[in-house]
C-alpha positions as CSV (number, residue, x, y, z in Angstrom):
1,X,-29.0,-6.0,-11.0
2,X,-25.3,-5.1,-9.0
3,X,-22.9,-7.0,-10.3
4,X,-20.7,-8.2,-7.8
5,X,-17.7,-10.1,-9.1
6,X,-15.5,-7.2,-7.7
7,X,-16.7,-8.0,-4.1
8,X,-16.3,-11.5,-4.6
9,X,-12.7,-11.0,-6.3
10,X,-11.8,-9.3,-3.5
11,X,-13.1,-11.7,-0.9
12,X,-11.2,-14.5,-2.7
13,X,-7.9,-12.2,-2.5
14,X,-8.5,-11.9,1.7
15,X,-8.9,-15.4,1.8
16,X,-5.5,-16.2,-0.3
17,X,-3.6,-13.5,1.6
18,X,-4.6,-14.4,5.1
19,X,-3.6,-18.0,3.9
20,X,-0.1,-17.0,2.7
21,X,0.2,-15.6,6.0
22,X,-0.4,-18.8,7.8
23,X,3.1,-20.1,5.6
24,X,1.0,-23.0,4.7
25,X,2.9,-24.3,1.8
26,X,6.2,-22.6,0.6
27,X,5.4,-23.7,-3.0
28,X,1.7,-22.5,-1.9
29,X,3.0,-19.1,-0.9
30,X,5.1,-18.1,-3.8
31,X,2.3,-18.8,-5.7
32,X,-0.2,-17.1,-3.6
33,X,2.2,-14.1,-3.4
34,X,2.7,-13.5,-7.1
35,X,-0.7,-12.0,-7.4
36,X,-2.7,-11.4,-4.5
37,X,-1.9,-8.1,-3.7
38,X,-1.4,-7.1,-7.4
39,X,-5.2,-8.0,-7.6
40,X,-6.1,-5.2,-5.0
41,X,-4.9,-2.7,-7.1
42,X,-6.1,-3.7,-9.9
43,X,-8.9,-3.6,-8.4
44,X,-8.6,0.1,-7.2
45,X,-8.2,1.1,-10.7
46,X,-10.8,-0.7,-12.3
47,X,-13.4,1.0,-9.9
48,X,-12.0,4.2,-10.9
49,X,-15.0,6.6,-12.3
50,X,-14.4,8.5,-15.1
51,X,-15.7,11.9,-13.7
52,X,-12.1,12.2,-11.8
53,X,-10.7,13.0,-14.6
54,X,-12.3,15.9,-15.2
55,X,-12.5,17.0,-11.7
56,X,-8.3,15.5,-10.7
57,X,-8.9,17.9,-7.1
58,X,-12.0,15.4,-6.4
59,X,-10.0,12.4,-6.9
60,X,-7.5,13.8,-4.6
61,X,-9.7,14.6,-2.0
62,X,-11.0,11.3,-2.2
63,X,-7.7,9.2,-1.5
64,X,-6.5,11.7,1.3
65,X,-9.7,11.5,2.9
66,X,-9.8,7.4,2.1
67,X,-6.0,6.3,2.3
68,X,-3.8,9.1,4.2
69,X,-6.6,9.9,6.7
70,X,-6.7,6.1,8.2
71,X,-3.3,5.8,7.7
72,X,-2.3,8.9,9.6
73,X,-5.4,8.6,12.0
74,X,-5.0,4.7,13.8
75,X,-0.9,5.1,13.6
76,X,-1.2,7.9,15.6
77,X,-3.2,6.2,18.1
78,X,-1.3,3.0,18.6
79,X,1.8,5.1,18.7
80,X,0.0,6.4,22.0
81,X,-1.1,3.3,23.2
82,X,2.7,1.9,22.7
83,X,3.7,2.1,26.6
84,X,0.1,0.2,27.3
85,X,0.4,-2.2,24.8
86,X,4.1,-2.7,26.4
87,X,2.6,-3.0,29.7
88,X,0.0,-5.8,28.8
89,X,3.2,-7.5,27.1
90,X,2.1,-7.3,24.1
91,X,5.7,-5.6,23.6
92,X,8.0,-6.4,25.2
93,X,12.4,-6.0,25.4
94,X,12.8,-9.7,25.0
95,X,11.0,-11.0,21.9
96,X,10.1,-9.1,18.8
97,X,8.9,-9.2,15.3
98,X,11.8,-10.3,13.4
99,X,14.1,-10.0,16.4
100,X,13.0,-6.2,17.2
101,X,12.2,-5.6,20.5
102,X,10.4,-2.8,21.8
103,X,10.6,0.0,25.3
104,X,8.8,2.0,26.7
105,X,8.3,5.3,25.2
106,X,9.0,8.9,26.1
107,X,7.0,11.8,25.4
108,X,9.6,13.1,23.4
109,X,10.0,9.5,21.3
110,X,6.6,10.3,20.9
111,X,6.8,13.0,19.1
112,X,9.5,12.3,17.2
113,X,8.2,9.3,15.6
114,X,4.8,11.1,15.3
115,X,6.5,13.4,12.6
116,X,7.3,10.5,10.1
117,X,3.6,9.1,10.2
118,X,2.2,12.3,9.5
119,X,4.7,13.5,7.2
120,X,5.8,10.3,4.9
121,X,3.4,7.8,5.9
122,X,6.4,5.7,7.9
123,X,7.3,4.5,10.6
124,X,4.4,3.1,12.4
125,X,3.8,0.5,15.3
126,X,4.6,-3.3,14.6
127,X,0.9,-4.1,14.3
128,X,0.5,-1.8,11.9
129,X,2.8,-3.6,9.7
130,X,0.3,-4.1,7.2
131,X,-0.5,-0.5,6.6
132,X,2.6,-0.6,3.7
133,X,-0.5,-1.4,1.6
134,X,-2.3,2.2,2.5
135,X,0.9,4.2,2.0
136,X,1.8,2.0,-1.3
137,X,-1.9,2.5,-2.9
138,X,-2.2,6.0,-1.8
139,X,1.1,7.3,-4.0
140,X,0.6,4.3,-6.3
141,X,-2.8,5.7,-7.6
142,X,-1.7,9.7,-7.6
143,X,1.2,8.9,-9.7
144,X,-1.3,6.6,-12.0
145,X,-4.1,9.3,-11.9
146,X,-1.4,11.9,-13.1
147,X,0.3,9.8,-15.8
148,X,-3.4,8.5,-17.3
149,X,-4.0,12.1,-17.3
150,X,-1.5,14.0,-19.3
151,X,0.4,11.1,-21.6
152,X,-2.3,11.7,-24.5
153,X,0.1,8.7,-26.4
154,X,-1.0,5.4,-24.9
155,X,1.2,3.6,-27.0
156,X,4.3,6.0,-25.6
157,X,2.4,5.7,-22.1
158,X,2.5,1.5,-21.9
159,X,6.7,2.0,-23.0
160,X,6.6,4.1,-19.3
161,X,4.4,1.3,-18.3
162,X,6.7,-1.2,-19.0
163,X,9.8,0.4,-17.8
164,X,8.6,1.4,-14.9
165,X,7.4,-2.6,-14.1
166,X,10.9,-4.0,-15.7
167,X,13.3,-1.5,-14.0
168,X,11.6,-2.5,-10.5
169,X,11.5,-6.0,-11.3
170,X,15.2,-6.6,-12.4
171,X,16.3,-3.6,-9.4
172,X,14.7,-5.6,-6.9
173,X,17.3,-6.9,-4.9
174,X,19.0,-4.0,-5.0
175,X,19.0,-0.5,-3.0
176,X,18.5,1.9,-5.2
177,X,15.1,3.0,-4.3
178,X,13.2,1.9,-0.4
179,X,11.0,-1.0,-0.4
180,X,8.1,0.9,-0.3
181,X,8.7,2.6,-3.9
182,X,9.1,-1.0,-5.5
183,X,5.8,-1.6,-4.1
184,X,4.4,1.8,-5.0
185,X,5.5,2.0,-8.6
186,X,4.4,-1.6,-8.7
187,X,0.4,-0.3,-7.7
188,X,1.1,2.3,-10.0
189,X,1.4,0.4,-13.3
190,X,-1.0,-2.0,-11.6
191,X,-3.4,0.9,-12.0
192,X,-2.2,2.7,-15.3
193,X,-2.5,-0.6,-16.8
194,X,-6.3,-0.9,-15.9
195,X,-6.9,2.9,-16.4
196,X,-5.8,2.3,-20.2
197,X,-8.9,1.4,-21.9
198,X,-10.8,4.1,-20.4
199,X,-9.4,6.8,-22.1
């Protein structure tokens, strides 16, 4: 019989998120927020299959083709359909997500800002704000997959663990790395931590 408790874990994490996103409850939210994203990856690396570690290229194949292709694929296309979007006012020059407004693009804009979505997974449209998660589980589960394959010591390999987790943590309001790596070496431990017990 398929067991699905993952499934329904993950339905329960939709249902919490979309509610912190309604800012129902400030108390409600910090709550919320402490682990409903953490459970997605957690997630991710508890359906990990063993086989991927002998064959790492599969595994790699697998997240390009799952993670970078989407990512890469619809923020290309509402980059194009920016000036339409503008049009129906769905942009506009007066109001923005947290005060940014938008223009109309040129071909060359375009381009350029084609470059960073192909290249570092960055810089796409405004509603594509949520794809941080892609970008974040995509380099959060290579780095994982690497480190649960070559630390053989997984006593030594929790003490990177750890200071991976506590130097983000305690760095947090600082600059020293881009938002996206807290979340990314965040996902990572997320995963390294669930990857553990399978070796």
């Amino acid at each position: 019989m398929k067991d699905n408790s993952v499934s329904i874990a993950k339905g329960i994490a939709i249902i919490l998120m979309v509610l912190a996103h309604t800012r129902f409850s400030e108390y409600g939210n910090y709550w919320i927020n402490m682990f409903h994203m953490p459970l997605f990856f957690f997630f991710a690396g508890y359906c990990f299959k063993d086989k991927y570690l002998e064959i790492p290229s599969d595994f790699v194949i697998k997240r390009f083709k799952g993670l970078y292709k989407p990512f890469v694929k619809w923020g290309l296309i509402f980059l194009v359909l920016h000036n339409l979007f503008f049009y129906l006012n769905i942009y506009n020059d007066e109001f923005g997500f947290r005060g940014i407004v938008q223009h109309l693009y040129t071909w060359q804009e375009m381009l350029k800002k084609a470059v960073p979505i192909v290249i570092r997974m960055s810089d796409t449209e405004q509603l594509l704000g949520g794809y941080w998660f892609l970008k974040s589980l995509f380099w959060g589960s290579l780095i994982a997959f690497f480190i649960i394959r070559n630390v053989k010591n997984i006593k030594w390999g929790d003490g990177v663990a750890m200071y991976y987790y506590s130097y983000i943590s305690i760095s947090s309001s600082y600059t020293l790395f881009r938002h996206w790596w807290k979340r990314t070496f965040c996902c990572t431990i997320f995963n390294f931590w669930i990857l553990l017990p399978k070796r």
